[in-house]
BAKOL-691799 format. One record per residue (C-alpha): z negated, x, y negated. Coordinates in steps of 0.2 Angstrom, whole numbers, plus 5000, padded with zeros to 4 digits. Layout:
N
+------+------+-------+
!   up ! east ! north !
+------+------+-------+
!    Z !    X !     Y !
...
+------+------+-------+
***
This chain:
483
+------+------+-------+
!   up ! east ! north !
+------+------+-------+
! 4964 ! 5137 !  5007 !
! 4980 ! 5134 !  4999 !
! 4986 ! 5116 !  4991 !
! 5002 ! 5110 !  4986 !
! 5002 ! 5104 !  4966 !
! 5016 ! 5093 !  4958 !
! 5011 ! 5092 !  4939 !
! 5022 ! 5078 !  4938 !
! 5029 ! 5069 !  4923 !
! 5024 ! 5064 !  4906 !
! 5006 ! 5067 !  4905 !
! 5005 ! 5074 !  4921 !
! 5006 ! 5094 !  4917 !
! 4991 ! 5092 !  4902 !
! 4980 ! 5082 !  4914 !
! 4985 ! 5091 !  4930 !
! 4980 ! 5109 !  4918 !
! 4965 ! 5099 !  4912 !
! 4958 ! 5096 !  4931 !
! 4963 ! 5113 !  4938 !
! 4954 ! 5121 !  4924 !
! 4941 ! 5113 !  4928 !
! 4940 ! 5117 !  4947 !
! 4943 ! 5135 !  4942 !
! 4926 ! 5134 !  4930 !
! 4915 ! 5129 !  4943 !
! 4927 ! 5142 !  4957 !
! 4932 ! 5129 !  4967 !
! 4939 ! 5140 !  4982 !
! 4958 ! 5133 !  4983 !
! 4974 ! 5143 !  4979 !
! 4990 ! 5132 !  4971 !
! 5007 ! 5133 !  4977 !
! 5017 ! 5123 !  4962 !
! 5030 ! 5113 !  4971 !
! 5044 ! 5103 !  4959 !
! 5043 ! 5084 !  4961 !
! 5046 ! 5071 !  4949 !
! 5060 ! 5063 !  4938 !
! 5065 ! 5079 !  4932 !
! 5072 ! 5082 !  4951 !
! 5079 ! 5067 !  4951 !
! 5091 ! 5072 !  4935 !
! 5095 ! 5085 !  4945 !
! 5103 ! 5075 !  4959 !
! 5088 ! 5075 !  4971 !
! 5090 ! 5057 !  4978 !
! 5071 ! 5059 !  4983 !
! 5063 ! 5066 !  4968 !
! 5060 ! 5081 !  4979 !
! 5066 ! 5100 !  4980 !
! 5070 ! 5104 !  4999 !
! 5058 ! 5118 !  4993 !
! 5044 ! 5107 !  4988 !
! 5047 ! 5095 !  5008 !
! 5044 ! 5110 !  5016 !
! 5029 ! 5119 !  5005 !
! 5021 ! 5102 !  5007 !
! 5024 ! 5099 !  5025 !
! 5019 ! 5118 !  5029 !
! 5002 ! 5117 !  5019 !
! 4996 ! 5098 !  5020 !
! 4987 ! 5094 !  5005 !
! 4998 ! 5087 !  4989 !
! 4988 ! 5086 !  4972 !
! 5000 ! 5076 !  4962 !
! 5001 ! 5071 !  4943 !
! 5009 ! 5054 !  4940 !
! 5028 ! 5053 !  4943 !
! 5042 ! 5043 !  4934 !
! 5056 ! 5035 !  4943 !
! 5074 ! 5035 !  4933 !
! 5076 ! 5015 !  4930 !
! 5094 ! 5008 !  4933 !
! 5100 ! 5023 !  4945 !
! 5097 ! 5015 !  4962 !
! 5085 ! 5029 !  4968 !
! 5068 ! 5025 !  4977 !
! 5050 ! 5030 !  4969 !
! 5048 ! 5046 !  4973 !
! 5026 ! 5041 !  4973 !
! 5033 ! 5030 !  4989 !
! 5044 ! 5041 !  4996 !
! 5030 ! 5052 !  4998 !
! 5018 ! 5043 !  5008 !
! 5029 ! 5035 !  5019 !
! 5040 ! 5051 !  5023 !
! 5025 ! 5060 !  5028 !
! 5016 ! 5042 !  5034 !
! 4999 ! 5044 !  5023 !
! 4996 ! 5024 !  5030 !
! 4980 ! 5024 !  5022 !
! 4979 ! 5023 !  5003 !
! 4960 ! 5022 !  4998 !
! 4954 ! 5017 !  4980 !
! 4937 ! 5017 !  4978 !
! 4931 ! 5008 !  4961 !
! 4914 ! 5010 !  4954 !
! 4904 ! 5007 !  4940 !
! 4905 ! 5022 !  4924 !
! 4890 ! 5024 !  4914 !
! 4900 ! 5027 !  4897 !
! 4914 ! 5016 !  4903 !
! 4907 ! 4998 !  4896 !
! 4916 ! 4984 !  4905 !
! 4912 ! 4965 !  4906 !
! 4901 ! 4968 !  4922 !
! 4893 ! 4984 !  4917 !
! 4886 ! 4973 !  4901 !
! 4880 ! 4961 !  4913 !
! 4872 ! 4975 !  4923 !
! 4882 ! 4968 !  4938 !
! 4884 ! 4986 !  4948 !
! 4902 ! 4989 !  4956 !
! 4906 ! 5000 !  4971 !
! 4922 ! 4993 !  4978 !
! 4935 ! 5003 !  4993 !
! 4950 ! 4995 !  4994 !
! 4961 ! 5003 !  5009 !
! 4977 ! 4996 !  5006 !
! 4991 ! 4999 !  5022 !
! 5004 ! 5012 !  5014 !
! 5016 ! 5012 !  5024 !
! 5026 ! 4994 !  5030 !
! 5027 ! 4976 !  5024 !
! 5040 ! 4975 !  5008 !
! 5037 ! 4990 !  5003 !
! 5049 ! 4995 !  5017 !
! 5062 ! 4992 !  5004 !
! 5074 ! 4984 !  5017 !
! 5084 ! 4972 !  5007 !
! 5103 ! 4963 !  5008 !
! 5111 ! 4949 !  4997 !
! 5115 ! 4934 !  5010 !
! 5124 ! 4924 !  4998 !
! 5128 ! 4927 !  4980 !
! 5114 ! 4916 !  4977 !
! 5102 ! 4920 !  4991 !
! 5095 ! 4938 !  4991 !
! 5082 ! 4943 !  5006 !
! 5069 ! 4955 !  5010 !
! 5062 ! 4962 !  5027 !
! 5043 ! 4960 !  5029 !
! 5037 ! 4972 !  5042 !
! 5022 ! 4972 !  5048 !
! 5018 ! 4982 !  5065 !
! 5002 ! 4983 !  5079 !
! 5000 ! 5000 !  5078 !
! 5006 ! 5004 !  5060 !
! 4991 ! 4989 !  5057 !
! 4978 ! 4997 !  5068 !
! 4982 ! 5014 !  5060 !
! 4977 ! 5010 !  5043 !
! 4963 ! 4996 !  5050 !
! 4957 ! 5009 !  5062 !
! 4953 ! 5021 !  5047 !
! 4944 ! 5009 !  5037 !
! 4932 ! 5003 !  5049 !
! 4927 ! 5024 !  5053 !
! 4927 ! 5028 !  5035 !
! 4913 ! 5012 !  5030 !
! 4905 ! 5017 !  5047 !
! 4904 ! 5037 !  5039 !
! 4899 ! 5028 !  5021 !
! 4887 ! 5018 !  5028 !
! 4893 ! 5001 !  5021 !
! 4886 ! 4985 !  5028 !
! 4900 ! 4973 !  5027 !
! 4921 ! 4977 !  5030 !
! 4935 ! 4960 !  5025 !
! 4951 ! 4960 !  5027 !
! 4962 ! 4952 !  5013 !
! 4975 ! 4940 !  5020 !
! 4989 ! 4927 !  5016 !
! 4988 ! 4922 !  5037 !
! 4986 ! 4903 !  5034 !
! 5006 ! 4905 !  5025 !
! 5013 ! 4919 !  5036 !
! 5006 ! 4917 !  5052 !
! 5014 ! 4930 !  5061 !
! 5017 ! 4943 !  5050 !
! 4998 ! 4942 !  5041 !
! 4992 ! 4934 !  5057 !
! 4995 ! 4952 !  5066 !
! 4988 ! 4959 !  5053 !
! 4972 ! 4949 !  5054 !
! 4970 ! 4948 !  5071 !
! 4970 ! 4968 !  5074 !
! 4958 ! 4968 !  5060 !
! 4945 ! 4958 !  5073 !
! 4951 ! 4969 !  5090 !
! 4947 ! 4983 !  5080 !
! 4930 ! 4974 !  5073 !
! 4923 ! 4975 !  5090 !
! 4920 ! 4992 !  5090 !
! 4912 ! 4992 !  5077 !
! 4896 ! 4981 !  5078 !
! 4884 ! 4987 !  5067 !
! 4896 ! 4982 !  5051 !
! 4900 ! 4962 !  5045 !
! 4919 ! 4959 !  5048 !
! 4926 ! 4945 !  5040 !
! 4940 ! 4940 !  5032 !
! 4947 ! 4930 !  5017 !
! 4962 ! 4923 !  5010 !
! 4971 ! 4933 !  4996 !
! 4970 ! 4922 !  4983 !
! 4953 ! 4918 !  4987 !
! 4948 ! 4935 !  4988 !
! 4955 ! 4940 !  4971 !
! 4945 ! 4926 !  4962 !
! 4928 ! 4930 !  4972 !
! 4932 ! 4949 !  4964 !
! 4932 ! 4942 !  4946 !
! 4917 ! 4930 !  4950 !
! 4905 ! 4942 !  4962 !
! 4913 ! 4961 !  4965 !
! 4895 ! 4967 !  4968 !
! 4896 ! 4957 !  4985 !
! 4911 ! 4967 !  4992 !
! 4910 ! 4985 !  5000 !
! 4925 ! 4988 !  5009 !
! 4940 ! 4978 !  5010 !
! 4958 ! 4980 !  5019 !
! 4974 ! 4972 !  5017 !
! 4994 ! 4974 !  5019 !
! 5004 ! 4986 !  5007 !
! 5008 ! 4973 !  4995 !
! 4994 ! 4962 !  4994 !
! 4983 ! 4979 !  4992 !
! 4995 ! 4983 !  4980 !
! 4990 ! 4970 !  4969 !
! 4972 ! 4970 !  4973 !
! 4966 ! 4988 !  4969 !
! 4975 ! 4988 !  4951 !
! 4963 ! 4971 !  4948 !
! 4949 ! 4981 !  4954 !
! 4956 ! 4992 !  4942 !
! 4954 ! 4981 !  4929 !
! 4934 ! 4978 !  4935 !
! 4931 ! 4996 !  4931 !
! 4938 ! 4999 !  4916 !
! 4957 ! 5002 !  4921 !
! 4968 ! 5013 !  4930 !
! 4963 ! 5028 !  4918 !
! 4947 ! 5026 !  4930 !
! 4955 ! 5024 !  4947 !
! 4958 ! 5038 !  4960 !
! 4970 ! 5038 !  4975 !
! 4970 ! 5046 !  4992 !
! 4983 ! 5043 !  5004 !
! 4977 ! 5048 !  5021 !
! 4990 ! 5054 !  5035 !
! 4986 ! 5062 !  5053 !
! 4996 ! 5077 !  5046 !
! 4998 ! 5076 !  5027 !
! 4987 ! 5069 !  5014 !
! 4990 ! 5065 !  4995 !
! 4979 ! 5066 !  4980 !
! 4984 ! 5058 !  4965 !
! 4984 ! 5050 !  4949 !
! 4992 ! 5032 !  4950 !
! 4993 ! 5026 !  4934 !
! 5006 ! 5029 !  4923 !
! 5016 ! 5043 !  4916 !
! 5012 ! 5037 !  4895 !
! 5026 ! 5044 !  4887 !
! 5021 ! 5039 !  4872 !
! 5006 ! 5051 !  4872 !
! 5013 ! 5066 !  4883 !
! 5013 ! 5080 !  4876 !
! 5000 ! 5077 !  4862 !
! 4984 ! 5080 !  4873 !
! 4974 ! 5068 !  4870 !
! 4978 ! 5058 !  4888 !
! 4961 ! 5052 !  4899 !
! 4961 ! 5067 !  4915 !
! 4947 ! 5057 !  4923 !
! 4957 ! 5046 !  4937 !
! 4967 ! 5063 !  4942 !
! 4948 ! 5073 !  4941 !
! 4942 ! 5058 !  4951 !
! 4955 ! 5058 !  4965 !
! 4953 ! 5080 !  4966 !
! 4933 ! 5075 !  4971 !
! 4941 ! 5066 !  4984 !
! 4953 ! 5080 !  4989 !
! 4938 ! 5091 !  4989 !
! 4927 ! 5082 !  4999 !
! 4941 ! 5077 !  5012 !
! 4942 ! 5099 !  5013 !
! 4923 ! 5099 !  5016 !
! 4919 ! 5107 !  5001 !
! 4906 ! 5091 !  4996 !
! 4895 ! 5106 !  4984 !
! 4908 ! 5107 !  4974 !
! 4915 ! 5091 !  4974 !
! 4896 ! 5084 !  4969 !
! 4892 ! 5097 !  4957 !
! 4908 ! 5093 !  4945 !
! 4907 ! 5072 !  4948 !
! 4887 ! 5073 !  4940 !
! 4895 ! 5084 !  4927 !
! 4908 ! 5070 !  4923 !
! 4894 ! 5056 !  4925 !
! 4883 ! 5064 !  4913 !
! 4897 ! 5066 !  4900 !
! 4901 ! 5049 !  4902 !
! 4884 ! 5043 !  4900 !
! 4882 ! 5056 !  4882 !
! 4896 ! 5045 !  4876 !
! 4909 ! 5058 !  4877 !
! 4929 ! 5051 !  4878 !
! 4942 ! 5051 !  4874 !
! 4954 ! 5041 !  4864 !
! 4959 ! 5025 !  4878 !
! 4937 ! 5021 !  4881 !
! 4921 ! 5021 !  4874 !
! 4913 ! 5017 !  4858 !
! 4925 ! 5016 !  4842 !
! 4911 ! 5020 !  4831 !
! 4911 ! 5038 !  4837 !
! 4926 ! 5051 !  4837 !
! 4936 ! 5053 !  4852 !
! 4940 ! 5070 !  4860 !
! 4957 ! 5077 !  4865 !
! 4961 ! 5082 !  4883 !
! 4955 ! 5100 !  4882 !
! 4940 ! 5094 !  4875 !
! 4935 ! 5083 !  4887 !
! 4936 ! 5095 !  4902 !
! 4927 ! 5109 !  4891 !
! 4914 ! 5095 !  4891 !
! 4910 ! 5092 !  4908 !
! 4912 ! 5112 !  4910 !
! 4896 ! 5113 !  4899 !
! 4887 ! 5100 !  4908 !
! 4888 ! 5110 !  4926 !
! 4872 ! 5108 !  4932 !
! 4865 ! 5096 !  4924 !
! 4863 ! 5077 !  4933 !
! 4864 ! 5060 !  4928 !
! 4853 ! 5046 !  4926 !
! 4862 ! 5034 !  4934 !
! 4869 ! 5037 !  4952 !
! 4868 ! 5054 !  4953 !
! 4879 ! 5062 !  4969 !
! 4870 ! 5071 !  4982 !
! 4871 ! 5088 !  4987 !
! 4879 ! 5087 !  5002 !
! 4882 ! 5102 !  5014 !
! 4897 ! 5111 !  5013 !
! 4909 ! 5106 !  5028 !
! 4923 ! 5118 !  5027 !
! 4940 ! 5113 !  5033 !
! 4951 ! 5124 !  5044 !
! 4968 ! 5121 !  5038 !
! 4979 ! 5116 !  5053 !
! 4997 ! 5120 !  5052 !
! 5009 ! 5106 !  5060 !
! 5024 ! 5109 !  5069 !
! 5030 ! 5095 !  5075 !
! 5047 ! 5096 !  5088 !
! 5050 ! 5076 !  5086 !
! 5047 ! 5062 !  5075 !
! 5028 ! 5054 !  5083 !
! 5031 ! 5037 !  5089 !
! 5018 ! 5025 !  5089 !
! 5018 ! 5008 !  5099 !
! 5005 ! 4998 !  5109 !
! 5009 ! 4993 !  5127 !
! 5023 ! 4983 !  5130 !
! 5017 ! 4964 !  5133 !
! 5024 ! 4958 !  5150 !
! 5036 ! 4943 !  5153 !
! 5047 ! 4945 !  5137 !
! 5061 ! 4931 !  5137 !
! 5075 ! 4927 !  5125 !
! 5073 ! 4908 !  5122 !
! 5084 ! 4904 !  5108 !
! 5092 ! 4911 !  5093 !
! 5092 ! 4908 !  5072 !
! 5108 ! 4909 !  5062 !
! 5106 ! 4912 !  5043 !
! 5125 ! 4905 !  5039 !
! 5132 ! 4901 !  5022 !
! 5139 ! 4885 !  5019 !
! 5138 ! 4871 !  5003 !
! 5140 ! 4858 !  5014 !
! 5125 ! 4844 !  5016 !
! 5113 ! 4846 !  5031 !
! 5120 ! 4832 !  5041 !
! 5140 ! 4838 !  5039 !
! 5132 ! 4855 !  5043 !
! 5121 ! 4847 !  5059 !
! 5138 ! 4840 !  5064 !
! 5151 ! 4854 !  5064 !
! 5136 ! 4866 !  5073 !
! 5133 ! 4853 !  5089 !
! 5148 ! 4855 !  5093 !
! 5145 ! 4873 !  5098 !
! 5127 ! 4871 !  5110 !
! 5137 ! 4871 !  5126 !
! 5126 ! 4869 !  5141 !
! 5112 ! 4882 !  5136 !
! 5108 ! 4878 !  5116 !
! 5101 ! 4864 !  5109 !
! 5100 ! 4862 !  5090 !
! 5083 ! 4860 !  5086 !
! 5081 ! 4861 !  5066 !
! 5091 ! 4866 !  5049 !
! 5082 ! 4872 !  5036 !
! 5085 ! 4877 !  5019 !
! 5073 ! 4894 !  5012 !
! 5061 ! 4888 !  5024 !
! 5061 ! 4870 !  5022 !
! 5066 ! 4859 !  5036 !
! 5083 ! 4847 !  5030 !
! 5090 ! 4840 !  5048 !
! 5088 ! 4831 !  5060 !
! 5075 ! 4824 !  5047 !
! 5070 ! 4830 !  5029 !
! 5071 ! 4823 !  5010 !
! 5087 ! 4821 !  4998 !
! 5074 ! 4829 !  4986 !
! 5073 ! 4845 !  4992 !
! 5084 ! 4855 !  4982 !
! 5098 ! 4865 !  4992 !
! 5105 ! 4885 !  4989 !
! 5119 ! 4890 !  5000 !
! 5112 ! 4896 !  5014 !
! 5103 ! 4889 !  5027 !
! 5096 ! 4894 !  5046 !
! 5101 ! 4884 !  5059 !
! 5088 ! 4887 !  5075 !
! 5096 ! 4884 !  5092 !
! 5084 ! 4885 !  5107 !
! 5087 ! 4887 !  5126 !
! 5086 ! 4870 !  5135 !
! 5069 ! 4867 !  5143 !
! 5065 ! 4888 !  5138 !
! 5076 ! 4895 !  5149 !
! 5079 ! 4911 !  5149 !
! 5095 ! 4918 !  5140 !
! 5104 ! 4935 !  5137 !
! 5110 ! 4945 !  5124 !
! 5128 ! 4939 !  5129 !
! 5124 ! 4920 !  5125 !
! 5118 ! 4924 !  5110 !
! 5135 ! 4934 !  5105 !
! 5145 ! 4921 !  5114 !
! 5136 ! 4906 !  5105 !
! 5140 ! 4919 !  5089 !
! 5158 ! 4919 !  5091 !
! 5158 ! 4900 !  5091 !
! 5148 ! 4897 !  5076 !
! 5158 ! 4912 !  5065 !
! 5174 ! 4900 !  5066 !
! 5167 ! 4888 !  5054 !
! 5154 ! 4897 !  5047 !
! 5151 ! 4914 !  5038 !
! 5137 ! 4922 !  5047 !
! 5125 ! 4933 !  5037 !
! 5112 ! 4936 !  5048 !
! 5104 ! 4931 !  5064 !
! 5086 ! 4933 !  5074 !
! 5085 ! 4933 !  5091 !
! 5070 ! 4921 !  5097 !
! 5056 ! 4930 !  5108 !
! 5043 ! 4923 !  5121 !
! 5031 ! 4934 !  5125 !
! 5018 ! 4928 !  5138 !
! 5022 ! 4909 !  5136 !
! 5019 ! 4910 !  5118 !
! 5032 ! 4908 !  5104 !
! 5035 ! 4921 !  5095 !
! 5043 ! 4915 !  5078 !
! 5037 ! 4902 !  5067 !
! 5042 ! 4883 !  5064 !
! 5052 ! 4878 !  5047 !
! 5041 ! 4870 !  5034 !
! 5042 ! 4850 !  5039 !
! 5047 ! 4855 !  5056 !
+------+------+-------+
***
């Protein structure tokens, strides 16, 4: 079977050479087509950090091993890391964390065992990079988060602790602050749960959930959050391991999958061989066993385990008191300890499951949505308007505007409610959202809104609106704080 490789940037082409060398020790049964990625193709005025070449290699094989990648700072380009999984919708990104014999940490010297997945939505939220300056004060950003992009990412969480064999599955949450964004997210989480009996779903409050990792990671299996918050979360979990240096990343797509280092390029270190390959070596076991090729995959991880545990490392881990190795070193290691097993967690021998590689070729763009909810109704609208007037002058100029169908119901200020009642204490910028809703929920149209527009734009700079929905009887938009 043939992969796609990006060596990537920095440390990436010593550690990529280090893990492939590897592979080709224990004949690992892949071929490598090279593709160019990284900032390198940036430099060369490829806005997505990509050669055409390398899209269409990648698209046409499936698999991407990548190195780390740097993105050019100040030049307004995107990560090409991101770019990545959300052009070819890998909406998964699974980390699993476990405890290194060899790689001492605060819990392994408690003898307080780890084994943590973190599947973290790749896709939406922030991280759709959707941003706008309001004001020259006010700057906002677009948080999406959609019922099938959620039950994507959610649905493969729950099949692979199910294929683990896990006990318990949580979803990480800020739902008790954004309600309908998180609340989505939480509340596929428990449709999903369903059919899935034999696992423990429940769920925990971000903040909560990062504090219960530093106090008890031993009592987590497999958690699932948003693309931000899961962000955040796996580098902590990180952190319990022993760092990123120790951390390997799949992205999972229906079509395309990426396998990669996520740490950083160290430029600092490139080039002198002496950078840790095991968080790259650890995400190609992943690769290996997502191909089917679980013999292989096994064989190498008790040869890394068993290195580990002998005290071999290299610069950035283990004991001070005994010399570190270099890059090449390291992997010559483990190629001597094929074959042999460690004391602690050793990996089974699975069966081989060879993968046939399917070639996509896709006429359209998929789209995914759930059924449409019945009885949509347009029952009001909110305008984000610049003004530095105070809330009551503002309230006054925008009543004479409701007409017959709106009614002004609130004016808030970056969330806060500030008419028709509020405090002098609450510290105003120079925007606000003024929320008009039908009268009595009547229905309106796309023209009442525009009309009702064309009013307000007289007195007021409009920067942006949101149409208010009802679906089903139910609100679909959330109160101002105070309101």
């Amino acid at each position: 079977m043939k992969i796609a490789v990006a060596k990537g940037d920095g440390i990436g082409p010593e550690i990529m050479e280090s893990v492939l060398n590897i592979f080709k020790a224990a004949e690992v049964p892949l071929e490598y087509e090279f593709v160019d990625m990284g900032k390198w193709v940036f430099d060369k005025g490829h806005s997505n950090g990509m050669t055409p070449e390398a899209q269409a290699t990648i698209e046409s094989l499936g698999i991407l091993f990548k190195g780390p990648m740097e993105t050019p700072k100040g030049k307004g380009v995107k990560s090409v890391n991101v770019t990545a999984r959300k052009t070819w919708n890998t909406y998964a990104n699974k980390r699993t964390f476990q405890t290194l014999h060899g790689v001492d940490t605060v819990f392994s010297k408690a003898g307080i065992p780890i084994d943590i997945t973190i599947v973290r939505e790749n896709i939406e939220d922030t991280y759709g990079g959707i941003e706008h300056m309001l004001t020259h004060d006010v700057a906002l950003s677009r948080r999406f988060i959609t019922r099938p992009g959620s039950m994507q990412v959610i649905k493969y969480a729950f099949e692979m602790a199910r294929k683990k064999g896990c006990k318990r599955i949580t979803c990480g949450h800020k739902a008790n602050i954004m309600k309908i964004t998180d609340g989505l997210f939480l509340q596929v989480f428990y449709e999903i749960a369903k059919e899935y009996p034999e696992l423990k779903a429940d769920d925990v409050i971000v903040d909560d959930l990062c504090m219960k990792l530093v106090s008890r990671p031993d009592v987590f299996d497999v958690v699932v959050l948003t693309n931000l918050q899961g962000d955040i979360v796996s580098d902590l979990c990180a952190g319990l391991v022993g760092g990123l240096g120790f951390a390997p990343s799949a992205n999972i797509g229906d079509h395309i999958c990426i396998f990669e280092a996520v740490h950083g390029t160290a430029p600092d270190i490139a080039g002198k061989n002496i950078a840790n390959p095991t968080a790259l070596l650890l995400s190609g076991f992943g690769m290996l066993r997502h191909l089917g090729l679980m013999q292989k995959a096994a064989m190498i991880e008790n040869a890394l385990l068993y290195t580990l545990e002998n005290g071999v490392h290299t610069g950035d881990f283990g004991d001070k008191s005994t010399a570190a190795v270099n890059t090449t070193e390291f992997a010559n290691a483990i190629i001597s300890n094929f074959g042999k097993t460690p004391v602690h967690n050793p990996r089974p021998q699975l069966e081989d499951k060879p993968a046939t590689q399917t070639v996509f070729k896709l006429e359209k763009n998929p789209l995914i949505m759930s059924k449409e909810m019945e009885d949509e109704v347009i029952v009001g609208v909110d305008f984000f308007i610049e003004s530095f007037e105070q809330p009551s002058v503002l309230a006054e100029k925008l009543l004479q505007h409701t007409g017959n169908l709106f009614k002004l119901v609130t004016i808030s200020n970056r969330g806060t409610q500030v008419w028709p009642k509020g405090s002098v204490f609450t510290n105003l910028v120079n925007q606000y959202r003024a929320r008009f809703e039908s009268i009595e929920e009547a229905a309106l149209t796309q023209t009442d809104i525009a009309e009702l527009y064309r009013l307000i734009m007289k007195d007021f700079k409009v920067c942006s609106l949101e149409v208010l929905n009802m679906w089903a009887g139910k609100k679909a938009y959330s109160l101002a704080q105070g309101q």
